[in-house]
C-alpha positions in Angstrom: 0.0 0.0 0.0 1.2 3.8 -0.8 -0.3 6.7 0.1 0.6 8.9 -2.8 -2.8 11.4 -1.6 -0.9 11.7 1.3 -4.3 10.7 2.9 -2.8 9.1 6.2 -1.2 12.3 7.3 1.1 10.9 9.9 -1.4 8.4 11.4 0.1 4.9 12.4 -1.0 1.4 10.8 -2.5 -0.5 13.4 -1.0 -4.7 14.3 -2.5 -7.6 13.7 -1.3 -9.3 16.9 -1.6 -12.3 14.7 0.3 -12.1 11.9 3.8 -11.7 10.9 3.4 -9.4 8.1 4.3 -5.8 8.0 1.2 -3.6 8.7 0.9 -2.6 5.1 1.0 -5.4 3.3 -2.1 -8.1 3.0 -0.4 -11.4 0.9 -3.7 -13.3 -0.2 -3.9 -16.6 -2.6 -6.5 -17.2 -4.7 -7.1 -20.4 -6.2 -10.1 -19.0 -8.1 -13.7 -18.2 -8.2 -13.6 -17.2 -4.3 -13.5 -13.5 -3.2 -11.6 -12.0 -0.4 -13.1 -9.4 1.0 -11.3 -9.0 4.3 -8.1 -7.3 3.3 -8.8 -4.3 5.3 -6.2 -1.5 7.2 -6.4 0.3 10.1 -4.8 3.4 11.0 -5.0 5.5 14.2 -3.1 8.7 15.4 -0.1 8.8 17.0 0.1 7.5 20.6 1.1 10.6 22.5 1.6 10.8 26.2 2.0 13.5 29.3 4.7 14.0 31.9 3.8 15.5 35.4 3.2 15.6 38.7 4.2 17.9 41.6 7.1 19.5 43.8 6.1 19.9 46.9 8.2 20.7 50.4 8.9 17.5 52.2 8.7 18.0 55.9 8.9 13.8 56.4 11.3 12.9 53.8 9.4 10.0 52.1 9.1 11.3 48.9 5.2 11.3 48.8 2.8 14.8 49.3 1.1 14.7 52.5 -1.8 17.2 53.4 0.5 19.4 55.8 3.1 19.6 53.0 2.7 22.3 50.2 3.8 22.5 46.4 6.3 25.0 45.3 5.4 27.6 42.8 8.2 29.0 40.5 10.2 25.7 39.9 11.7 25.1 36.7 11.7 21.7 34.5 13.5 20.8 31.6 12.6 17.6 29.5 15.2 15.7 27.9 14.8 13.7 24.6 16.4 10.6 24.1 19.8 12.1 22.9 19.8 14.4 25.7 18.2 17.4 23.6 16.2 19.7 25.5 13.0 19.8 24.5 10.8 22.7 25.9 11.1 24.0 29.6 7.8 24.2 32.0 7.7 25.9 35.3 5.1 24.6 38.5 2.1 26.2 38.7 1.1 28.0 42.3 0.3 24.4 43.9 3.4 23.1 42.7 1.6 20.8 39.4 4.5 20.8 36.2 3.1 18.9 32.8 5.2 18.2 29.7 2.3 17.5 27.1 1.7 15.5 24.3 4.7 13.9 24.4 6.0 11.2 21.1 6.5 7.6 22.2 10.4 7.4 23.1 12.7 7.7 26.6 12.5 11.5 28.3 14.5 12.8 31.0 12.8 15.4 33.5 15.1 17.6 35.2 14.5 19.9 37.9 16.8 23.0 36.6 16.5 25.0 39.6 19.4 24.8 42.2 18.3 24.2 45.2 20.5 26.5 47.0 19.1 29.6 45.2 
């Protein structure tokens, strides 16, 4: 199958968990007379996925938010690609929530880019 329309737009052939043939190709054999009619192929958009959560001050040093402890505001965060390119900076909102969106399948690297010490 080509898309010479360009008709697919960057969509992704969906697997046939079954079969061992590349998701755009169908290899039917006809020994005559009998249709196939179930040569069919499905496309879907690209999985994308989100990164975040919160930074928040942690009185008890267990790595979880409790009630009593509050996010931090102001915090930068860079996200890393897999080649270690950084991709676009977000800072925490006033309860402390950061969110890299709509992120492409692959490994990313969040780092906190603030020093501590500042």
């Amino acid at each position: 199958m080509t898309d010479t329309a360009g008709e697919l737009g960057g969509l992704v052939g969906t697997e046939d968990p079954g079969s061992s043939v590349p998701d755009n190709k169908s290899t039917v054999t006809f020994n005559g007379g009998v249709d196939n009619l179930e040569q069919g192929f499905g496309f879907t958009p690209p999985s994308v996925s989100d990164i975040g959560d919160t930074i928040h001050l942690d009185h008890d040093t267990d790595s979880t938010q409790d009630s009593n402890e509050p996010g931090i505001e102001g915090v930068t965060f860079s996200l890393l690609d897999e080649s270690g390119t950084e991709i676009p900076t977000t800072m925490t909102d006033i309860i402390g929530k950061h969110l890299f969106e709509s992120l492409d399948a692959g490994t990313h690297t969040v780092v906190v880019t603030d020093d501590a010490d500042e």
